[in-house]
C-alpha positions in Angstrom: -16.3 0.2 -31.9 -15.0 3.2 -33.1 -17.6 6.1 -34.7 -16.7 5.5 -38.0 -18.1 1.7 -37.8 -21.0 2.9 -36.0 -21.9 5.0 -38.7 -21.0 2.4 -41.2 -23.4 -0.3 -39.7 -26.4 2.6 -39.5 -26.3 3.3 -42.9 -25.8 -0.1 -44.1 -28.8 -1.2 -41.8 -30.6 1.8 -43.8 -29.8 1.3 -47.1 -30.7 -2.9 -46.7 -34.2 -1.7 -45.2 -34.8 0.2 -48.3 -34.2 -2.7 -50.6 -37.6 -4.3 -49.1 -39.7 -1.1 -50.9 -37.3 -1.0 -54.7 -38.1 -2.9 -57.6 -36.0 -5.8 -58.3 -33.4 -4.3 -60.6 -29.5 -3.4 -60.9 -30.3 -0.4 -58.8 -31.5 -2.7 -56.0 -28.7 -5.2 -56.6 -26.4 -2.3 -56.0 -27.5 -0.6 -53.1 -28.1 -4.5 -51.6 -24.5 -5.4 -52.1 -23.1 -1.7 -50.6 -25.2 -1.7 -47.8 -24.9 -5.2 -46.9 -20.8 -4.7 -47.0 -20.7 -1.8 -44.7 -23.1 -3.9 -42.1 -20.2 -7.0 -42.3 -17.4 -4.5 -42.0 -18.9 -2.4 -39.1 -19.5 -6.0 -37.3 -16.0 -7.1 -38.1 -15.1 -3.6 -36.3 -17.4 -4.9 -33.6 -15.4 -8.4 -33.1 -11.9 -6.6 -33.5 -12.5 -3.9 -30.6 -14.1 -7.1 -28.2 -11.1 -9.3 -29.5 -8.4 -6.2 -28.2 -10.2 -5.7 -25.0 -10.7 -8.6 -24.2 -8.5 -8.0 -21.2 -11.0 -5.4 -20.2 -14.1 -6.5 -20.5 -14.5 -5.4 -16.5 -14.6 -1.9 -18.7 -16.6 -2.8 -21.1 -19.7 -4.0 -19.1 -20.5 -0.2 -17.8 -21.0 1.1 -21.3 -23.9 -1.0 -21.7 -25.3 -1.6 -18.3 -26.6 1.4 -16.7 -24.2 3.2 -18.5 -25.3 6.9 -17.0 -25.1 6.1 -13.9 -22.4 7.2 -11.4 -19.7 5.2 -10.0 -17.0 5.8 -7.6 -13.3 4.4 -8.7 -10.5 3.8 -6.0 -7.2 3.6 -8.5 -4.0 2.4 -6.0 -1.1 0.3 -5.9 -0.4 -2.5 -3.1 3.0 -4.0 -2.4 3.3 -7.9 -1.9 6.5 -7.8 0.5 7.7 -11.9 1.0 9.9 -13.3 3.6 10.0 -17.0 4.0 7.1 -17.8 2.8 5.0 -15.3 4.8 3.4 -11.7 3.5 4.8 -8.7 5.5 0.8 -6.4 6.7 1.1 -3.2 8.1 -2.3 -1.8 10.4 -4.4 0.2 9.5 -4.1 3.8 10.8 -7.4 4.9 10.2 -10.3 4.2 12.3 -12.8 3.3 10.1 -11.6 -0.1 8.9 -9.5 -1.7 11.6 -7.1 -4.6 10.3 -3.7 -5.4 8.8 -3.6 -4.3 5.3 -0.7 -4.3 2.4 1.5 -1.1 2.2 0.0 1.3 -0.2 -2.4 2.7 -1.1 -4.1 5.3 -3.8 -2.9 6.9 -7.1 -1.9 10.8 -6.5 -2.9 12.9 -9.9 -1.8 16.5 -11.1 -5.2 18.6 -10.1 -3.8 21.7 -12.5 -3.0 19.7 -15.5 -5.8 17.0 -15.6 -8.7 20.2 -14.9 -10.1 20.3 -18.2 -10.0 16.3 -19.0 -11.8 15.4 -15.9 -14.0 17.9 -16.4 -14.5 16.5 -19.9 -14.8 13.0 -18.0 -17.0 14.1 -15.7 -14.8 13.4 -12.5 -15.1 14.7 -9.3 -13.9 14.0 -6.4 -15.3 11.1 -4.2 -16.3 13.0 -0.3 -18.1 9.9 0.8 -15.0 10.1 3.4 -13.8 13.2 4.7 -10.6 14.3 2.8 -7.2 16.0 4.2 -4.6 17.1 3.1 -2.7 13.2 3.1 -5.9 12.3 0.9 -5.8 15.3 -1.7 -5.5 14.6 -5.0 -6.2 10.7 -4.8 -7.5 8.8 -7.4 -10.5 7.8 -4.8 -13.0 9.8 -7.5 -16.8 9.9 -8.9 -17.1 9.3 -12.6 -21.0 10.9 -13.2 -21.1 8.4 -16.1 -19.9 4.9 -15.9 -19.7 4.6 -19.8 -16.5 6.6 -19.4 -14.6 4.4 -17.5 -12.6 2.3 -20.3 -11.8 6.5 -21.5 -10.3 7.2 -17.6 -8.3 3.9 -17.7 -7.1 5.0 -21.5 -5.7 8.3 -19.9 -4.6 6.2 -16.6 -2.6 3.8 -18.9 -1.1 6.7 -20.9 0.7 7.7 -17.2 0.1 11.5 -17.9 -0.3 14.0 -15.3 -0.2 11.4 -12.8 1.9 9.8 -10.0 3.4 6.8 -11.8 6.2 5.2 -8.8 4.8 3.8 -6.0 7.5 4.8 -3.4 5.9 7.8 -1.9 3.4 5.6 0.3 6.1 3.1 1.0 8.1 5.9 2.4 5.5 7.2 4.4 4.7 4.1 6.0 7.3 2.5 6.7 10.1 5.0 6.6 8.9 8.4 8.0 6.8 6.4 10.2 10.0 4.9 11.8 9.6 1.5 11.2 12.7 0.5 8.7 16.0 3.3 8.6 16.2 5.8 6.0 19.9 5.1 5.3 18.9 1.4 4.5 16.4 2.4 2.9 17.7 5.6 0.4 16.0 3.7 -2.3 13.8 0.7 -3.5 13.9 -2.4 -6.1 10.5 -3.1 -7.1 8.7 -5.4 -10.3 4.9 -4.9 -11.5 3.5 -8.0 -11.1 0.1 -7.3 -11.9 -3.1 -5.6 -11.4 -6.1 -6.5 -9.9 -10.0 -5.1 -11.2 -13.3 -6.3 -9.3 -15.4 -4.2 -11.5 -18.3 -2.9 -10.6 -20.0 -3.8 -7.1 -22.5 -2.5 -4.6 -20.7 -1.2 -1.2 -22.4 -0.7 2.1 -19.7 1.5 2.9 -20.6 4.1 0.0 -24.5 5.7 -1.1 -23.2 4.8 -4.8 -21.6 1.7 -6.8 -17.7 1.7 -7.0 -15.3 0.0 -9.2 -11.6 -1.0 -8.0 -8.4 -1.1 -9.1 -5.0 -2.2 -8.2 -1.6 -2.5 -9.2 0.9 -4.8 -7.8 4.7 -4.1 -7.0 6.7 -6.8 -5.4 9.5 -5.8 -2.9 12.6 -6.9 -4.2 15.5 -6.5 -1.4 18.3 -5.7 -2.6 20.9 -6.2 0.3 21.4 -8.7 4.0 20.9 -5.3 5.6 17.4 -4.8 3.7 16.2 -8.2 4.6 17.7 -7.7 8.3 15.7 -4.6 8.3 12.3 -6.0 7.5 12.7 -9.3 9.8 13.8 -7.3 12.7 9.7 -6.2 12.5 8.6 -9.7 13.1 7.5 -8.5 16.8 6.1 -4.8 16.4 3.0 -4.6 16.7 2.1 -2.5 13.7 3.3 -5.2 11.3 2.0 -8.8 10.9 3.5 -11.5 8.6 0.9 -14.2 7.7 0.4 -17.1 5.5 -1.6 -17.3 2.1 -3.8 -19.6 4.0 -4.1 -17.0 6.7 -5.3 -13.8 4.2 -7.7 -15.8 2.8 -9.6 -16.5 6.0 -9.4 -12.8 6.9 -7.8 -13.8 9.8 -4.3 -14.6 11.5 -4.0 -17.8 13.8 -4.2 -15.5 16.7 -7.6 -13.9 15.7 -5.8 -10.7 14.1 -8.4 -9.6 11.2 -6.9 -9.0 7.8 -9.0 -6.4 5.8 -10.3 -8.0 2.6 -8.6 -6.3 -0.2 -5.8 -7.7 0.7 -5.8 -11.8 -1.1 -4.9 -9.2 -4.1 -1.7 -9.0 -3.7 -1.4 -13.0 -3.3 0.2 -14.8 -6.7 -2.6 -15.9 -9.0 
């Protein structure tokens, strides 16, 4: 509810309160009928804003539950990569969760331009992990105050001052990294397909709470020497290709983990 209904409700809830000390009279009638109008529109303000965020209720919850409290946010982008039947995983080259994963990984955002609206949101960045300088600039933050989080995903949705495609992490996996050829490669087809919000939960991993969010992009190859490209992978060993069944065990056949963020990118 915006502030113009919260101030509407107040002084309605004001003005009906004061009816219980008048005199019955048309002064009293008046002041009812007012006051008790601006308490039913501020509530039908109320309904309309739950009705249009309905979607994002995940959002709405921190404004009311411990809503000064700080929370870390991990914004990124996973890609669900199909070939018959099976989901392409890449491992994990950091040491501190060991697994297959989807490619991806975090939102980059402009420091320069976005100083003076984090500041405003109260953002800083998240150093539970060491960063460097592949990590700088991720949208792996601390929001002091969780009652700003719908704000943060207002200015995420408006996709200003922030990295909006989500080939840079595809080409440093799998392209610089060797894995598929450049020249096949040059360029990507891609569809969102969805995102994915667990709201907030308590992490062992972190001192504070943390709320998640991902987008989904689904490969689309475009060519035989695309598809060629990604089945000749099959037998590296930095690249498994499982079964639904087998991400949501957390596990291949062969006793391969799979880290547990990645049943997101599975069709709902």
């Amino acid at each position: 509810m915006n502030a113009k209904g919260k101030i509407n409700f107040f002084i309605g809830v004001i003005g009906l309160v004061s009816c219980i000390f008048l005199s019955n009279g048309e002064v009293k009638g008046t002041i009812f009928k007012i006051s008790l109008g601006l308490v039913i529109a501020s509530c039908i303000d109320f309904f309309v804003f739950i009705f249009e965020n309905k979607k994002r209720w995940k959002l709405l919850w921190p404004k009311i539950w411990k809503p000064n409290t700080s929370v870390r946010l991990t914004v990124a982008y996973l890609f669900r990569i199909e070939v018959n039947g099976k989901y392409m995983l890449i491992k994990r080259h950091k040491n501190d969760f060991i697994g297959f994963q989807p490619v991806g990984g975090a939102y980059k955002y402009f420091k320069e331009e976005n100083s003076a609206n984090f500041d405003k949101l109260g953002i800083t960045p998240c150093n539970h992990v060491p960063r460097d300088g592949a990590t700088e600039n991720d949208l792996r933050i601390v929001i002091k105050k969780r009652k700003k989080i719908l704000e943060f995903f207002k200015w995420f949705d408006s996709r200003e001052n922030r990295e909006i495609d989500p080939w840079r992490e595809f080409c440093e996996e799998l392209i610089e990294s060797g894995l598929l050829p450049s020249n096949v490669f040059k360029h990507i087809k891609y569809t969102y397909v969805g995102q994915h919000q667990e709201g907030i939960l308590r992490n062992e991993d972190y001192p504070i709470d943390q709320f998640r969010h991902a987008d989904i992009f689904e490969l689309r190859l475009e060519n035989d020497a695309q598809k060629n490209a990604i089945k000749g992978l099959e037998k590296n060993p930095n690249i498994a290709f499982v079964t639904s069944e087998e991400i949501k065990k957390g596990a291949t056949n062969n006793g391969v983990r799979i880290l547990p963020h990645t049943f997101k990118i599975l069709p709902k």
